[in-house]
C-alpha positions as CSV (number, residue, x, y, z in Angstrom):
1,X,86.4,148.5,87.1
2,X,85.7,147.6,83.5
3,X,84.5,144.2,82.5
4,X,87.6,142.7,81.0
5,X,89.4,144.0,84.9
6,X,87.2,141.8,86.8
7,X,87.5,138.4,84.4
8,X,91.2,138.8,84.8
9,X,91.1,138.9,88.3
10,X,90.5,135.2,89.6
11,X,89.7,134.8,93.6
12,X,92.5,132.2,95.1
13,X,90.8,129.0,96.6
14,X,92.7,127.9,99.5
15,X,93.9,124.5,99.2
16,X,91.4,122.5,101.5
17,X,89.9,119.0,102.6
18,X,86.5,118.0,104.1
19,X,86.4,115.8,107.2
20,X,85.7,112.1,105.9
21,X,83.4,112.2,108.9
22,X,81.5,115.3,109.7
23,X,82.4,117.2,106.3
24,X,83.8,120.0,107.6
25,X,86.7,121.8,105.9
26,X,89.7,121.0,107.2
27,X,93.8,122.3,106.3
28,X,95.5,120.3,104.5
29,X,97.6,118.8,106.9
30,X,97.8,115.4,106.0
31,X,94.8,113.9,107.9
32,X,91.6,113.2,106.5
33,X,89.5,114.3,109.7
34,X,89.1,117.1,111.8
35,X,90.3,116.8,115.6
36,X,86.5,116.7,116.6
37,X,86.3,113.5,114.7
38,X,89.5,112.1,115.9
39,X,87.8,109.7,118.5
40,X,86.2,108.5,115.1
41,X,88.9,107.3,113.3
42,X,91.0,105.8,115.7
43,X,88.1,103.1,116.5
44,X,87.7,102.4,112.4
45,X,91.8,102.2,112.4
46,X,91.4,99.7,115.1
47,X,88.7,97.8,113.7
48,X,90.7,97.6,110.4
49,X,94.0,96.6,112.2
50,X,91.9,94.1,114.2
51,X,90.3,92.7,111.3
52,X,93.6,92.2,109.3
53,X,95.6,90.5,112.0
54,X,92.1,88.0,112.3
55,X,92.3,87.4,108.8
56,X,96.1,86.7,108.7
57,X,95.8,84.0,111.6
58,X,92.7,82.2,109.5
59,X,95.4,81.9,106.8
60,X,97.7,80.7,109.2
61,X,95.1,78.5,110.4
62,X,94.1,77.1,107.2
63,X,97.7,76.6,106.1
64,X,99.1,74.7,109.2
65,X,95.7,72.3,108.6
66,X,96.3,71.9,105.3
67,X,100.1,70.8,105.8
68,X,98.9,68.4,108.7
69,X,96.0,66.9,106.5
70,X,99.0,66.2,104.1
71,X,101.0,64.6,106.4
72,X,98.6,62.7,107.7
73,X,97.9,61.4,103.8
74,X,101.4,60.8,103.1
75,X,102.4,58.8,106.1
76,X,99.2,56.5,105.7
C-alpha cells in the first residue's frame, strides 16, 4: 500500500457513549449508564423526583400562607 492508499482509508468509529458512572463504553441505546450502574441511577432519579415534589409542596406551602396572611389583613 502506497501512502496516498492508507490516508484515504479512514477506520469507522462506532457510535458510542461512556457510562455517566463508571465510564465505561456503552451502545448507544438511549441510556446514559451501563446495566452495572443501574442500581446507581435509579437512587439519583429518586432523589431528584423526591426533591422536586418537596420543593413543589414548599411553594404550595408558602402560597396557601401567603393567601391566609392576606385574608387575615383584609378582614381586620
Amino acid at each position: 500500500m502506497t501512502e496516498s492508499e492508507k490516508s484515504a482509508k479512514k477506520p469507522y468509529i462506532y457510535p458510542h457513549r461512556h457510562c455517566l458512572y463508571c465510564g465505561r463504553i456503552i451502545e448507544v441505546k438511549g441510556r446514559d449508564y451501563c446495566l452495572k450502574c443501574k442500581p446507581e441511577y435509579v437512587k439519583e432519579q429518586s432523589k431528584i423526583k423526591r426533591s422536586k415534589r418537596f420543593q413543589r409542596y414548599l411553594l404550595y406551602y408558602i402560597i396557601a400562607v401567603f393567601a391566609i396572611l392576606v385574608l387575615v389583613a383584609l378582614f381586620t
